[in-house]
N, C-alpha and C positions, 0 to 999 in steps of 0.2 A: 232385409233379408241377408245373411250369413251369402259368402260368397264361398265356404266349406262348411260341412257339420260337424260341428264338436259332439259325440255322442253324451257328454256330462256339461253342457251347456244350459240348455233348459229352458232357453230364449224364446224359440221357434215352436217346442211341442215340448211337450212335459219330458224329462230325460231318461233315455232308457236303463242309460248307468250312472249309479250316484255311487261319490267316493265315501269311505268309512272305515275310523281310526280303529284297528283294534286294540280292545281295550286291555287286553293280557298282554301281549308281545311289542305295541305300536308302532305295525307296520301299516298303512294307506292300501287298503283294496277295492276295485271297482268291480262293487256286485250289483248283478243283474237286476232290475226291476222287473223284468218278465215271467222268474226263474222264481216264484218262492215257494211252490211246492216243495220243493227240495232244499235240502241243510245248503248254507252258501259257506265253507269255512274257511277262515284265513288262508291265506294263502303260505305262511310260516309256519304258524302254530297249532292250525285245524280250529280255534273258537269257532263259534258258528256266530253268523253275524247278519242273521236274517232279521232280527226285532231292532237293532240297531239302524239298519236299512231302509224301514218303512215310514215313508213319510208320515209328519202328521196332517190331517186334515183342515184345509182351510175354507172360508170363504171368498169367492171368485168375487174380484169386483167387476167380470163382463159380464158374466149370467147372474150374481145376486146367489147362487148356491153353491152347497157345499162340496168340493172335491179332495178328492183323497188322492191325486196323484197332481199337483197345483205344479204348473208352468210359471216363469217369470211375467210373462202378461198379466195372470191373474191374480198376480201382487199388487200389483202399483197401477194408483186410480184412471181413468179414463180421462181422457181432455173434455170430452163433453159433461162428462159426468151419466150418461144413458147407460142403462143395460139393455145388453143385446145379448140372443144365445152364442154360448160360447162351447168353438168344434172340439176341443180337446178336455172336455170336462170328465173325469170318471167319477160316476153317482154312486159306486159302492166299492167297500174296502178293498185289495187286493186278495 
């Protein structure tokens, strides 16, 4: 356990802000994962930088299913090798 939270860590629970280069201007901006109803635009140049944002979906090696917002836990294998359900899993797109 983090003895602070890095809110773009991603160790502890999937992250809430992931960084992303813009691709017109490249300036590093930390758009929301919460937030993607709405246009997220650079923060320089205005691009919108919501498709660039979204993770792609993997498979969890705790739970054996697919998440679309994947944690660092659910990368890298298990020491037993068992699946077990897993708290932070989201079962559908953003």
């Amino acid at each position: 356990m983090c003895w602070s939270c890095n809110p773009i860590c991603g160790g502890c629970r999937p992250p809430r802000k992931r960084p992303v280069k813009c691709p017109e201007c490249g300036m590093f901006n930390a758009v929301d994962l919460e937030h993607f109803s709405k246009p997220n635009p650079c923060t320089k140049c205005g691009f919108d930088l919501t498709d660039l944002a979204l993770p792609e979906p993997v498979t969890c090696t705790i739970c054996g299913e697919v998440c679309y917002k994947p944690c660092r836990k659910g990368k890298t294998e298990q020491p037993d090798g068992e699946l077990r359900p897993c708290q932070v899993r989201v079962s559908e797109p953003l």
